[in-house]
Predicted model as a PDB file, atoms N, CA, C, CB and O in Angstrom, pLDDT in the B-factor column:
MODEL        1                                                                  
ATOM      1  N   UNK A   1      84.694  96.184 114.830  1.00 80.00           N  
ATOM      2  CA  UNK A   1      84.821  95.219 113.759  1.00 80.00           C  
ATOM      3  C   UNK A   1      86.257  94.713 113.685  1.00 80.00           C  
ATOM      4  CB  UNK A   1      84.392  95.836 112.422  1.00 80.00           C  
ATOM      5  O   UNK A   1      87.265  95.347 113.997  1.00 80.00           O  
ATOM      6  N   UNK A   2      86.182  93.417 113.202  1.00 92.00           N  
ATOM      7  CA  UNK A   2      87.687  93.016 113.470  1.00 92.00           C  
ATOM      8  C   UNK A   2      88.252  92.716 111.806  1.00 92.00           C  
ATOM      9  CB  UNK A   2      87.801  91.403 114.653  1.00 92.00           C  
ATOM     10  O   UNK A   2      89.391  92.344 111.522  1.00 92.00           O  
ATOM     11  N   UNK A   3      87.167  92.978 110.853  1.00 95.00           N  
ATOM     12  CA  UNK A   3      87.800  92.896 109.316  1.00 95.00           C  
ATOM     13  C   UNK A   3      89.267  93.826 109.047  1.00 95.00           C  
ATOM     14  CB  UNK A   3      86.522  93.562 108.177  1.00 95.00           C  
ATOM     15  O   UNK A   3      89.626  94.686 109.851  1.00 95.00           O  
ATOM     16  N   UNK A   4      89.805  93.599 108.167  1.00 97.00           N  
ATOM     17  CA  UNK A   4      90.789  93.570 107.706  1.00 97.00           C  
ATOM     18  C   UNK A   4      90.645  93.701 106.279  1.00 97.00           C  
ATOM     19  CB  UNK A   4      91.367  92.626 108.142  1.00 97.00           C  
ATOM     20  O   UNK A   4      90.011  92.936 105.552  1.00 97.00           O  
ATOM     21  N   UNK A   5      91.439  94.982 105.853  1.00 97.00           N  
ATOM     22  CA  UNK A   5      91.728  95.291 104.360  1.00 97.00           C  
ATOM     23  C   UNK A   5      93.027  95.908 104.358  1.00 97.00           C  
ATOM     24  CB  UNK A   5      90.653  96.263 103.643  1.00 97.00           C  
ATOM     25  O   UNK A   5      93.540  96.914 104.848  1.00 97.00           O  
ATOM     26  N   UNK A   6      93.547  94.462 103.266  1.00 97.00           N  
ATOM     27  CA  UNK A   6      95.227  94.648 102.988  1.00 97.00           C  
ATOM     28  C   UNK A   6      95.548  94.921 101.213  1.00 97.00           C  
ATOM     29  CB  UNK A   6      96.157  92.919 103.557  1.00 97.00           C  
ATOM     30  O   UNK A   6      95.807  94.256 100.210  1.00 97.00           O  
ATOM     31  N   UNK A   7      95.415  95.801 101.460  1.00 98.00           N  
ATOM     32  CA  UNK A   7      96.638  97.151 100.028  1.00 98.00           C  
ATOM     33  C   UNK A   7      97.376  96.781  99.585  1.00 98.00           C  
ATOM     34  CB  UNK A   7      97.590  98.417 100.298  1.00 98.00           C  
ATOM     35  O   UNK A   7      98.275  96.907 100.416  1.00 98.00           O  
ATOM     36  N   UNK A   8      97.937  96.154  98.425  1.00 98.00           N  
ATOM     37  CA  UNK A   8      99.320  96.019  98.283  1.00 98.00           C  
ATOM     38  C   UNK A   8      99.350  96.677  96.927  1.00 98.00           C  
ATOM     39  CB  UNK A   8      99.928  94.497  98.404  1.00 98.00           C  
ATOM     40  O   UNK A   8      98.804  95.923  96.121  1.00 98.00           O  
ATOM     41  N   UNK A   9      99.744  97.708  96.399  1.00 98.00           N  
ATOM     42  CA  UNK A   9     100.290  98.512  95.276  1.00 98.00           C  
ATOM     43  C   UNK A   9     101.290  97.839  94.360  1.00 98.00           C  
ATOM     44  CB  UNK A   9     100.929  99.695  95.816  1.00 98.00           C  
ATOM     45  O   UNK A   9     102.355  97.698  94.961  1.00 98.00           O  
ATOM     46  N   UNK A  10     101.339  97.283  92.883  1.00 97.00           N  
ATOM     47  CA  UNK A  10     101.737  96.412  92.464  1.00 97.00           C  
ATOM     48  C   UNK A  10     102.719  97.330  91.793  1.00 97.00           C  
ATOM     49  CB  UNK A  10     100.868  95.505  91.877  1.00 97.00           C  
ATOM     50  O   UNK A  10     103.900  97.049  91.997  1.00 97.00           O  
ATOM     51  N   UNK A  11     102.428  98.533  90.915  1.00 96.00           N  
ATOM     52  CA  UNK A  11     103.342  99.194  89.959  1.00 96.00           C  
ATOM     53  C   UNK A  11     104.518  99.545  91.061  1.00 96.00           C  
ATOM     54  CB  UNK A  11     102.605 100.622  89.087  1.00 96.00           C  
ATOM     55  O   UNK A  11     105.694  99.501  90.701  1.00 96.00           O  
ATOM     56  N   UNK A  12     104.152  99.907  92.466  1.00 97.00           N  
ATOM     57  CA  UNK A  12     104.888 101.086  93.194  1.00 97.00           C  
ATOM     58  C   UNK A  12     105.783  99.958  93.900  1.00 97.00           C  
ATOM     59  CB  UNK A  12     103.860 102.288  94.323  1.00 97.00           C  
ATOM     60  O   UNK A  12     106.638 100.353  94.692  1.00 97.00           O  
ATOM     61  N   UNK A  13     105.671  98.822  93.710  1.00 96.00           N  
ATOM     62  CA  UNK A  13     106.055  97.467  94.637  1.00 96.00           C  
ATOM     63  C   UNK A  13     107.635  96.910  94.246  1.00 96.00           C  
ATOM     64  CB  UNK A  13     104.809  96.057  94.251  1.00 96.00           C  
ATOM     65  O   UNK A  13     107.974  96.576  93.110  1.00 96.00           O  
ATOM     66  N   UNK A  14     108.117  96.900  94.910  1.00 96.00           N  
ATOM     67  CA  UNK A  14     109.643  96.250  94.455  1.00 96.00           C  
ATOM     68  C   UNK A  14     109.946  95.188  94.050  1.00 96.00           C  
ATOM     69  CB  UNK A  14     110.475  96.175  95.246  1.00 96.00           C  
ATOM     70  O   UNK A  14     111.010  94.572  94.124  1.00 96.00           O  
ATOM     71  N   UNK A  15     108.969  94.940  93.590  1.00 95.00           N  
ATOM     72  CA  UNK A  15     108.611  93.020  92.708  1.00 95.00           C  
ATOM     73  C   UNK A  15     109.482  93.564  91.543  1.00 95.00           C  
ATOM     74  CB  UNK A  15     106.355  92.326  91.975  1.00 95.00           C  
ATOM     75  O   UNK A  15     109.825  94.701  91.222  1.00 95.00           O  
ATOM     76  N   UNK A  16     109.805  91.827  90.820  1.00 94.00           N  
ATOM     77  CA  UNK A  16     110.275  91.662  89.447  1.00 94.00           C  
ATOM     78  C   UNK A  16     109.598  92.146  88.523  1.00 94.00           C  
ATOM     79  CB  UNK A  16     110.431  90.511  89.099  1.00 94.00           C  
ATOM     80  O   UNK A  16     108.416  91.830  88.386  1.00 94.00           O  
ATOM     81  N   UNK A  17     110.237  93.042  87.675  1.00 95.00           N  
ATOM     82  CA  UNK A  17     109.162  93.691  86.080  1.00 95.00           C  
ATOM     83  C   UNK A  17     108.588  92.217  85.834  1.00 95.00           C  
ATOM     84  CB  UNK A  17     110.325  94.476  84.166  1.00 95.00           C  
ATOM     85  O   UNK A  17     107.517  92.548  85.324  1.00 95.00           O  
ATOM     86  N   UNK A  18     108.568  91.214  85.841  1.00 93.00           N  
ATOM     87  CA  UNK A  18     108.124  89.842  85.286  1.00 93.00           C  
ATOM     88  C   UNK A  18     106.869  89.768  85.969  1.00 93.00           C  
ATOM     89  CB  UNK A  18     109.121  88.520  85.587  1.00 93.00           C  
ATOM     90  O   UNK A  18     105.746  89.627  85.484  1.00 93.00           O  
ATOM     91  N   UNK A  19     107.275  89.901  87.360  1.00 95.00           N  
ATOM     92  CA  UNK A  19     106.816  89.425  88.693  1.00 95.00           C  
ATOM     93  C   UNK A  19     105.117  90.363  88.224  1.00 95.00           C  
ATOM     94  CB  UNK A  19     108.071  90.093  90.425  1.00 95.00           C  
ATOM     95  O   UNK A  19     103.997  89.997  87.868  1.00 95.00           O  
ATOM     96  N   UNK A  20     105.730  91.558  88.468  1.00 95.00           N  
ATOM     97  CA  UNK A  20     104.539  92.828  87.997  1.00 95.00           C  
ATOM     98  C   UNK A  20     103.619  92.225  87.330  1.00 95.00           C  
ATOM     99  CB  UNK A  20     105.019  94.086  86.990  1.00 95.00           C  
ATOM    100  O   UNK A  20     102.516  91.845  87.724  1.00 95.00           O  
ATOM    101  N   UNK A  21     104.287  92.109  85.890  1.00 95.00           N  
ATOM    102  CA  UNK A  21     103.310  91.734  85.079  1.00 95.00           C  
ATOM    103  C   UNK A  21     102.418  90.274  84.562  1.00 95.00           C  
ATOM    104  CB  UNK A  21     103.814  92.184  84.260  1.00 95.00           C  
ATOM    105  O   UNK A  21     101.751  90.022  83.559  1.00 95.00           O  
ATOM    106  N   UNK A  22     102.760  89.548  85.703  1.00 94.00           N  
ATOM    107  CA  UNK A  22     102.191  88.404  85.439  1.00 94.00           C  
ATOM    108  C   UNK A  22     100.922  88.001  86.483  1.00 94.00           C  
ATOM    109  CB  UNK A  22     103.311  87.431  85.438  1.00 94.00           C  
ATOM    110  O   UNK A  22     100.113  87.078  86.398  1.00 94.00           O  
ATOM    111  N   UNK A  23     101.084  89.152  87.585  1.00 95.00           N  
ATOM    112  CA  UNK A  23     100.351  89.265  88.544  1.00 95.00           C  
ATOM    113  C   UNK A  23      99.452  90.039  88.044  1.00 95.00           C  
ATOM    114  CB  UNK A  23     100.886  89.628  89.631  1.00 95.00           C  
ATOM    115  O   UNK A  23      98.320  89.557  88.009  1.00 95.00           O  
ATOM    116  N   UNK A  24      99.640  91.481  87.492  1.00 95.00           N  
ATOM    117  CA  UNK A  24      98.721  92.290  86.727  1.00 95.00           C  
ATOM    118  C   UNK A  24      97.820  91.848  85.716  1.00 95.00           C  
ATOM    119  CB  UNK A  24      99.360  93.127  86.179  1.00 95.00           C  
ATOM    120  O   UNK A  24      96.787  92.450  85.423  1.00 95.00           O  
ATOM    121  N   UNK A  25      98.312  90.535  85.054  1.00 94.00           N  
ATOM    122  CA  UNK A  25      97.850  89.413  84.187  1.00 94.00           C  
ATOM    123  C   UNK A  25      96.760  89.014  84.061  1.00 94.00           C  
ATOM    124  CB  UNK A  25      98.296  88.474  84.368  1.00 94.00           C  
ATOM    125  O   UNK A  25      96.005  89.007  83.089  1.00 94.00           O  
ATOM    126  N   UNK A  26      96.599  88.489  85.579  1.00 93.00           N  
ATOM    127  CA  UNK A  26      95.752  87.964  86.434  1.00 93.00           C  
ATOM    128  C   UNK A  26      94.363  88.142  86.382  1.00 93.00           C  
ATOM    129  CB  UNK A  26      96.094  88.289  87.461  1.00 93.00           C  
ATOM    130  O   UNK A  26      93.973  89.296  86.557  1.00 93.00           O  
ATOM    131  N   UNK A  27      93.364  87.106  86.145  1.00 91.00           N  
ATOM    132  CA  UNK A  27      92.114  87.651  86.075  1.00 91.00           C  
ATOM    133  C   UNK A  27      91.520  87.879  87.332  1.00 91.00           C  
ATOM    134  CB  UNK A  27      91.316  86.897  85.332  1.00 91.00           C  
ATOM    135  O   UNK A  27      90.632  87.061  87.571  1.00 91.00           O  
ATOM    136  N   UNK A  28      91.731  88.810  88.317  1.00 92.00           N  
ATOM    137  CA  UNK A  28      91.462  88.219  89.506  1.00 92.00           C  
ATOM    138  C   UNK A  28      90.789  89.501  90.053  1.00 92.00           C  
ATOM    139  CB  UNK A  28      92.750  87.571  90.319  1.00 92.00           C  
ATOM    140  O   UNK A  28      91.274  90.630  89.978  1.00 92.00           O  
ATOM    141  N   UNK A  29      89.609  89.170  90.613  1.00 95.00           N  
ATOM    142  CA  UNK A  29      88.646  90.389  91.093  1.00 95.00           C  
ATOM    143  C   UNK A  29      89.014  91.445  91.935  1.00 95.00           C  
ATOM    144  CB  UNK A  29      87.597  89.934  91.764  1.00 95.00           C  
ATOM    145  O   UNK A  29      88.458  92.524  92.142  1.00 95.00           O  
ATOM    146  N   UNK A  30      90.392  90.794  92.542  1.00 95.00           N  
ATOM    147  CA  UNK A  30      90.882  91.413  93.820  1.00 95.00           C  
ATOM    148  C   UNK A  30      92.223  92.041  93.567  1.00 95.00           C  
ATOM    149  CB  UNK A  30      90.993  90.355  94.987  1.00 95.00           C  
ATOM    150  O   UNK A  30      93.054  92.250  94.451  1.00 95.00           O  
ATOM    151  N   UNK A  31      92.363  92.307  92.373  1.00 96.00           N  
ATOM    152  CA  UNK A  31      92.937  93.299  91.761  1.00 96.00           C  
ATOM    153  C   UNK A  31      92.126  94.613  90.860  1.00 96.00           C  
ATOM    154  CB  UNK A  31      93.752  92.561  90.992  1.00 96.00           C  
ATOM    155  O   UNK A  31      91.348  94.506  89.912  1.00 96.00           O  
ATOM    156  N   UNK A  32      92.615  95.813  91.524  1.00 96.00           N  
ATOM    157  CA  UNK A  32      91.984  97.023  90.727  1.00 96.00           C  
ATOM    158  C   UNK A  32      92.466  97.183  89.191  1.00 96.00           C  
ATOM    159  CB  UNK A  32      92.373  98.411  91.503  1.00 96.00           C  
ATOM    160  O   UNK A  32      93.349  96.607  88.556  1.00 96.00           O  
ATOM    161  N   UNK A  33      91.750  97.963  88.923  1.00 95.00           N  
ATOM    162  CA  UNK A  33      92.209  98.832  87.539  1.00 95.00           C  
ATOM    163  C   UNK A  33      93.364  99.625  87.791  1.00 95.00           C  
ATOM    164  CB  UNK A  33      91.077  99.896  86.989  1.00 95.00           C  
ATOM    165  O   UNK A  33      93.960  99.780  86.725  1.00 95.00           O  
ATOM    166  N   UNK A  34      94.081 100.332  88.964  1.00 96.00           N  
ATOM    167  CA  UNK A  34      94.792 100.818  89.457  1.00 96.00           C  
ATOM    168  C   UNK A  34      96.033  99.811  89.628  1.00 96.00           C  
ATOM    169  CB  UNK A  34      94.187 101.351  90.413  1.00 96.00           C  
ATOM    170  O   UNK A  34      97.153 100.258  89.876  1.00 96.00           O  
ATOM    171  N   UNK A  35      95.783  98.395  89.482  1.00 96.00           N  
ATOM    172  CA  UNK A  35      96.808  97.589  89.837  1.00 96.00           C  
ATOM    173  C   UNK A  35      97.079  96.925  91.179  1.00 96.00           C  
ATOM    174  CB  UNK A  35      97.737  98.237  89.584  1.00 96.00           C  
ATOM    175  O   UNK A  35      97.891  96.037  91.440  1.00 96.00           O  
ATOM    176  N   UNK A  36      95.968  97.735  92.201  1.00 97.00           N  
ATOM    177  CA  UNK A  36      96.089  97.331  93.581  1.00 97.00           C  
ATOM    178  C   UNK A  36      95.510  96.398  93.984  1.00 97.00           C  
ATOM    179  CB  UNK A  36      95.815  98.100  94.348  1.00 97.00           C  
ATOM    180  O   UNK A  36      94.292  96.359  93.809  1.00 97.00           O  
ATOM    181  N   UNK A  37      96.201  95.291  94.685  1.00 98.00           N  
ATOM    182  CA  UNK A  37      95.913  93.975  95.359  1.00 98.00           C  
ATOM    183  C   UNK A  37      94.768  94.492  96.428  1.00 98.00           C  
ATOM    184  CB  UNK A  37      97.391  93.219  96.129  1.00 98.00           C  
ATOM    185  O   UNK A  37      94.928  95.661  96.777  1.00 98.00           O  
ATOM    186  N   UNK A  38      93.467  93.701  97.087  1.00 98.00           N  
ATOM    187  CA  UNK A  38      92.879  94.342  98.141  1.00 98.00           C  
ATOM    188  C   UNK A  38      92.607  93.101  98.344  1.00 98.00           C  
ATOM    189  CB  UNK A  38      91.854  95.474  98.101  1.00 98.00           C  
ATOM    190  O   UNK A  38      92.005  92.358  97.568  1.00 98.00           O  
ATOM    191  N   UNK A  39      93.142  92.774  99.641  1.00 98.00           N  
ATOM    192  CA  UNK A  39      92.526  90.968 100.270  1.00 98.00           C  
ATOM    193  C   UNK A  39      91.890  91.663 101.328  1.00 98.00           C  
ATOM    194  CB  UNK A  39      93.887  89.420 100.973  1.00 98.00           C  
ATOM    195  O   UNK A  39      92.480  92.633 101.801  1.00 98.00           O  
ATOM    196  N   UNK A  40      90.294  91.183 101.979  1.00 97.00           N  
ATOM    197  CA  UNK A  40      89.464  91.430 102.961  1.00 97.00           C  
ATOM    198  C   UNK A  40      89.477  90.325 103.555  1.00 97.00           C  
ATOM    199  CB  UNK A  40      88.268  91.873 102.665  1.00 97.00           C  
ATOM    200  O   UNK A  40      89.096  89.368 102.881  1.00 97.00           O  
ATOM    201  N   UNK A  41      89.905  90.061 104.979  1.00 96.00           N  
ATOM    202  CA  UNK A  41      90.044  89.046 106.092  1.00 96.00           C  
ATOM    203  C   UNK A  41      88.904  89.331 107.299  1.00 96.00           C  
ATOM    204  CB  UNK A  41      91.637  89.153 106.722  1.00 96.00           C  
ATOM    205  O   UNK A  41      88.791  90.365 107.956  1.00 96.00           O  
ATOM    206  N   UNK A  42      88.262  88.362 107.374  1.00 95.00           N  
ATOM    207  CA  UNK A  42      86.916  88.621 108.225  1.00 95.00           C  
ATOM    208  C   UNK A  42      87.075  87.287 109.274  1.00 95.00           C  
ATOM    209  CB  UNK A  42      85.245  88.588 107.118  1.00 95.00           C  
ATOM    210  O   UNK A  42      86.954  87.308 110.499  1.00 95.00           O  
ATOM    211  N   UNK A  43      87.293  86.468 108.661  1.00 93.00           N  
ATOM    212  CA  UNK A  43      87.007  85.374 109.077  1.00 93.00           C  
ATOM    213  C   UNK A  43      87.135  84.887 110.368  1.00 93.00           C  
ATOM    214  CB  UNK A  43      87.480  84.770 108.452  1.00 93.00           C  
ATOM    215  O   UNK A  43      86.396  84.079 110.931  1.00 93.00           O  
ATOM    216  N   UNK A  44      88.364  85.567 110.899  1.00 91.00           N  
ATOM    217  CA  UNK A  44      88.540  85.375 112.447  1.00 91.00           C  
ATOM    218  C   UNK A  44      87.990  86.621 113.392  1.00 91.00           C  
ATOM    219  CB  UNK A  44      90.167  85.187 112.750  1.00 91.00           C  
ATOM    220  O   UNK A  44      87.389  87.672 113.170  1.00 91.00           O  
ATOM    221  N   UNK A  45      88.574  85.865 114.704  1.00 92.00           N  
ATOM    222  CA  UNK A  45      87.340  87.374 115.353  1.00 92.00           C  
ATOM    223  C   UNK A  45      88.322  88.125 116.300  1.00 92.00           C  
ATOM    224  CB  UNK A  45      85.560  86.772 116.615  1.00 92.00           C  
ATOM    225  O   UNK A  45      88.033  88.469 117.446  1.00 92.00           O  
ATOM    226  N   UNK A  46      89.815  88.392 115.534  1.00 95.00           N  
ATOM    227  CA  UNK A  46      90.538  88.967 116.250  1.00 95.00           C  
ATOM    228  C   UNK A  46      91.334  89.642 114.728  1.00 95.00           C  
ATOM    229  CB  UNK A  46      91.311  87.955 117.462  1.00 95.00           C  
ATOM    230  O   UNK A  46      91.640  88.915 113.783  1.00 95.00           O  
ATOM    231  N   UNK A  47      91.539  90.942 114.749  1.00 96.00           N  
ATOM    232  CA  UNK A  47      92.149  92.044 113.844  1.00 96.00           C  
ATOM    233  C   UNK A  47      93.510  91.511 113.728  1.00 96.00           C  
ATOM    234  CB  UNK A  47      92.116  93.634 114.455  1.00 96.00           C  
ATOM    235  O   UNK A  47      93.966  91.459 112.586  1.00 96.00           O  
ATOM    236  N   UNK A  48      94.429  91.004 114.945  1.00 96.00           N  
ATOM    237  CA  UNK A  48      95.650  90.607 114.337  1.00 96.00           C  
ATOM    238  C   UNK A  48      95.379  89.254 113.559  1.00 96.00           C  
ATOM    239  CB  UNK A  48      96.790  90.463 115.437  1.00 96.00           C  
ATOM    240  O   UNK A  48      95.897  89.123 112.451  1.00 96.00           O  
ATOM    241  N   UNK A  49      94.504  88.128 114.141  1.00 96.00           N  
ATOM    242  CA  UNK A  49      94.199  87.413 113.166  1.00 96.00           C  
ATOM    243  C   UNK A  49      94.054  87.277 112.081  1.00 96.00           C  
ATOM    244  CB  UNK A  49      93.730  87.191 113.236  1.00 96.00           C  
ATOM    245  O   UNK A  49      94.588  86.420 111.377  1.00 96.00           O  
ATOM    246  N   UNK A  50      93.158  88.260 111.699  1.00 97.00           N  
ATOM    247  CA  UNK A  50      92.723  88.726 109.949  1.00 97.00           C  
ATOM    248  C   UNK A  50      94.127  89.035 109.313  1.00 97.00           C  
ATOM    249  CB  UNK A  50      91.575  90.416 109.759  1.00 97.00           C  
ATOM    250  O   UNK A  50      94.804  88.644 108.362  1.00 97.00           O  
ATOM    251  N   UNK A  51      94.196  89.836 110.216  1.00 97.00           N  
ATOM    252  CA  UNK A  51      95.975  90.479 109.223  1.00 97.00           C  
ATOM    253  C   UNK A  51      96.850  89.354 108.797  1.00 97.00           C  
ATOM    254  CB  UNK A  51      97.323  91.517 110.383  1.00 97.00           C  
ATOM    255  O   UNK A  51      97.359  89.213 107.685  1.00 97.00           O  
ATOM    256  N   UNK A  52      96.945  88.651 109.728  1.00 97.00           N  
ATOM    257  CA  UNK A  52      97.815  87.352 109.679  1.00 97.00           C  
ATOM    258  C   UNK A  52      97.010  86.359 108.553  1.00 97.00           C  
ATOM    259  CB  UNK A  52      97.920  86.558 111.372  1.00 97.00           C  
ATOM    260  O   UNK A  52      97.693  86.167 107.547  1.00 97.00           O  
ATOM    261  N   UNK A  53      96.009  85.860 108.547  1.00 97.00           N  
ATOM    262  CA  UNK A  53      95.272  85.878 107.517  1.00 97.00           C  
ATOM    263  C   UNK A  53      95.429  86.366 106.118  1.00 97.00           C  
ATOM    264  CB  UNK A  53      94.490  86.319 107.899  1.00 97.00           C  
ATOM    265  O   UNK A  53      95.899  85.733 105.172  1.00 97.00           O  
ATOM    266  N   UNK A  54      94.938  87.660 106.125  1.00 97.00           N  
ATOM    267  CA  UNK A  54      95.731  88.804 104.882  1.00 97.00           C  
ATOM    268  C   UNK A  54      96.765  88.701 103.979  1.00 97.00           C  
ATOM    269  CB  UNK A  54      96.299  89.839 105.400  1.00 97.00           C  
ATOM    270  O   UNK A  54      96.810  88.925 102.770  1.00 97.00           O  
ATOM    271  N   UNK A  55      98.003  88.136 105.176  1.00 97.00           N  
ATOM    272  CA  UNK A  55      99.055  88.343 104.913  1.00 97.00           C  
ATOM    273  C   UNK A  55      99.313  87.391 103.974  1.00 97.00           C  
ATOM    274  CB  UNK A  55      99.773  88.440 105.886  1.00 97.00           C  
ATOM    275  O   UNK A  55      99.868  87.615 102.898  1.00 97.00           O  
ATOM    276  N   UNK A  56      98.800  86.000 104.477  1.00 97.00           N  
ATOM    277  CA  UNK A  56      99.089  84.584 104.436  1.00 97.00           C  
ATOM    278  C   UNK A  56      98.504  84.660 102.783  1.00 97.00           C  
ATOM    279  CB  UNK A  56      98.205  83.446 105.776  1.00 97.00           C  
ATOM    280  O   UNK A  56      99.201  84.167 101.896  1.00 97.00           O  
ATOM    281  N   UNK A  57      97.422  85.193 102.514  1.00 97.00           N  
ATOM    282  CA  UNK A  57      96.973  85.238 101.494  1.00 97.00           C  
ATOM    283  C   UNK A  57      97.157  85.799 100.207  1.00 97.00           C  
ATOM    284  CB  UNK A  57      96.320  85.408 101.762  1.00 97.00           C  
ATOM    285  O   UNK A  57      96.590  85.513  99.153  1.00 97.00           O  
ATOM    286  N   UNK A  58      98.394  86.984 100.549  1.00 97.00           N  
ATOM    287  CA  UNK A  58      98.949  87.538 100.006  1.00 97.00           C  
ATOM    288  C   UNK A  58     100.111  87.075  99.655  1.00 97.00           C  
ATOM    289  CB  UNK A  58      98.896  88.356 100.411  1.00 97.00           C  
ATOM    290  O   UNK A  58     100.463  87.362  98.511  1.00 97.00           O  
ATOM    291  N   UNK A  59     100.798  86.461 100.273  1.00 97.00           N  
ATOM    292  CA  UNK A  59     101.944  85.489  99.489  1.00 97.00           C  
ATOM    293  C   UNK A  59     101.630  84.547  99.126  1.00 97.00           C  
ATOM    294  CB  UNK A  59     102.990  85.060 100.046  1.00 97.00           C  
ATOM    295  O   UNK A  59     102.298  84.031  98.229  1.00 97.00           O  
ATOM    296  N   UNK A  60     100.505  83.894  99.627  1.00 96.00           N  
ATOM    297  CA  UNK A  60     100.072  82.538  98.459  1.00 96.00           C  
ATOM    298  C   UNK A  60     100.001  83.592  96.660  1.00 96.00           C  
ATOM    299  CB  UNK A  60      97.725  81.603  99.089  1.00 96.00           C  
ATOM    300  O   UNK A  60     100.575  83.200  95.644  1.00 96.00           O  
ATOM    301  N   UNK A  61      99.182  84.863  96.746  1.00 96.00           N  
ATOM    302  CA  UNK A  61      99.263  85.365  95.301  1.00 96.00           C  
ATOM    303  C   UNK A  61      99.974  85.310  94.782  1.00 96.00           C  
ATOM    304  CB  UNK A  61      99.122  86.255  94.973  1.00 96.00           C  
ATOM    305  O   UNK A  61     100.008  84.813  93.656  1.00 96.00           O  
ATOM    306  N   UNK A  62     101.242  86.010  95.639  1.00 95.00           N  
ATOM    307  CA  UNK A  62     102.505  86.429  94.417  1.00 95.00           C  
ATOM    308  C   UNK A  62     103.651  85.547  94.842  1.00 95.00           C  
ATOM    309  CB  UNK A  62     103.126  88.273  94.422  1.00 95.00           C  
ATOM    310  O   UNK A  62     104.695  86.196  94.904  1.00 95.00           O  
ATOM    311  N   UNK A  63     103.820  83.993  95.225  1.00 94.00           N  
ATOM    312  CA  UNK A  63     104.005  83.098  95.239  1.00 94.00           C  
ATOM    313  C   UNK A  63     103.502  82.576  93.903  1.00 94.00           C  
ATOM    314  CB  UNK A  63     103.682  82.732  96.288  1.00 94.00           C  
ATOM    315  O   UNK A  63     104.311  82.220  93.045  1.00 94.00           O  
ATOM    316  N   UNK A  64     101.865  82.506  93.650  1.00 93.00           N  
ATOM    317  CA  UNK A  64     101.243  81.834  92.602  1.00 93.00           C  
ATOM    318  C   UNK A  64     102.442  82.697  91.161  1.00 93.00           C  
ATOM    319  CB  UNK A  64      99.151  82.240  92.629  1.00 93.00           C  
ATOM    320  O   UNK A  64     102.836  81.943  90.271  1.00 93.00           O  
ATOM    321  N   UNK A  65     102.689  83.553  91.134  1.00 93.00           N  
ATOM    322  CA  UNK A  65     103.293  84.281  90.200  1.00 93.00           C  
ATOM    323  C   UNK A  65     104.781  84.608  89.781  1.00 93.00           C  
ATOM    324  CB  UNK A  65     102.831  85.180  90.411  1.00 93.00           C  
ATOM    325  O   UNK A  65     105.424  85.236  88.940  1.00 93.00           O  
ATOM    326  N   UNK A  66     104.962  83.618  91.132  1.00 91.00           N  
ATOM    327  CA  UNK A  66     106.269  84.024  91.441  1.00 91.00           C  
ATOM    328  C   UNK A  66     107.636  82.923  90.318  1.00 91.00           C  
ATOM    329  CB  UNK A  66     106.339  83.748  93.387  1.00 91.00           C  
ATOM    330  O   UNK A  66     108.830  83.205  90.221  1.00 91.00           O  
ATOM    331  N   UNK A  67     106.947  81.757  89.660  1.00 88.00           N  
ATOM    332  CA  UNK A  67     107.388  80.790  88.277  1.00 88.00           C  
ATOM    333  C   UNK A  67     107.238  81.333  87.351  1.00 88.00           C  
ATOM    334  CB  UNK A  67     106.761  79.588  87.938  1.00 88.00           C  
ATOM    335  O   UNK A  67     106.046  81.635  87.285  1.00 88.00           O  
ATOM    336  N   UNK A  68     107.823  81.707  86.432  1.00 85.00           N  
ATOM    337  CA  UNK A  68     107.165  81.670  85.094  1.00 85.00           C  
ATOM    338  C   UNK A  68     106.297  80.725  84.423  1.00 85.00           C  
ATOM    339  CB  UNK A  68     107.982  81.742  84.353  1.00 85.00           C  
ATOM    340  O   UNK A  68     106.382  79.932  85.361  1.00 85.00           O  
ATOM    341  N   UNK A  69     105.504  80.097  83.578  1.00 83.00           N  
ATOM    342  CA  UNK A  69     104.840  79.348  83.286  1.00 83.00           C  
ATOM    343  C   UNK A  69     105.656  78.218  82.221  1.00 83.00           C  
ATOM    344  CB  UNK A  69     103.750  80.085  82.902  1.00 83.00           C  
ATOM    345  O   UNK A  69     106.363  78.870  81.453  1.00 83.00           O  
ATOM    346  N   UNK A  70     105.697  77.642  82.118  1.00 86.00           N  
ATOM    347  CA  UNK A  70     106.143  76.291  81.368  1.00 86.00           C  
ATOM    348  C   UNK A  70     106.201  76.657  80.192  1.00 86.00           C  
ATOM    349  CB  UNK A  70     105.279  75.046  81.436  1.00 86.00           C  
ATOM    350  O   UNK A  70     105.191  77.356  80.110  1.00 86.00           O  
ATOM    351  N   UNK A  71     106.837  76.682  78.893  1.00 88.00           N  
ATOM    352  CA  UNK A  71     106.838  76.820  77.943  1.00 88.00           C  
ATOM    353  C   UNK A  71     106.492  75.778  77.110  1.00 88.00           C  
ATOM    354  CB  UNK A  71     107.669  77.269  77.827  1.00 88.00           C  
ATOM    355  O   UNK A  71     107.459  75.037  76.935  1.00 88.00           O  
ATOM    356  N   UNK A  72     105.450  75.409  76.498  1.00 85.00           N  
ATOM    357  CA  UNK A  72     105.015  74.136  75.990  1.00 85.00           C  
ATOM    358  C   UNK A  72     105.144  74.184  74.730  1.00 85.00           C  
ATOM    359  CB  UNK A  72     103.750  73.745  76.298  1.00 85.00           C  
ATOM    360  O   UNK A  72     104.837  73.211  74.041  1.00 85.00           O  
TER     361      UNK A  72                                                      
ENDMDL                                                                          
END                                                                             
């Protein structure tokens, strides 16, 4: 199988206390109760692919988190 499951531990993570908690925020399925990020990469049919994939997908997240939000 060439899937791919990428971990990323948010409390244990050297992100911004901001950073943490705005990601933890997040309504997002692909975050645990534990706090842990889990992206599953299938899509290609090569394991470094997926990863690369994974990866890519994983900084689009904490990219998405990475502003604070606008103060309106």
């Amino acid at each position: 199988s060439s899937a791919v499951h990428l971990r990323f531990d948010v409390p244990a993570s050297a992100l911004a206390v901001a950073h943490k908690a705005r990601l933890l925020a997040l309504r997002d399925q692909r975050i645990t109760e534990a706090g842990v990020v889990v992206i599953k990469a299938q899509e290609q049919r090569t394991q470094a692919r997926n990863r690369d994939d994974a990866i890519e997908r994983l900084l689009d997240l904490l990219l998405s988190v990475a502003t604070p939000p606008r103060v309106r």
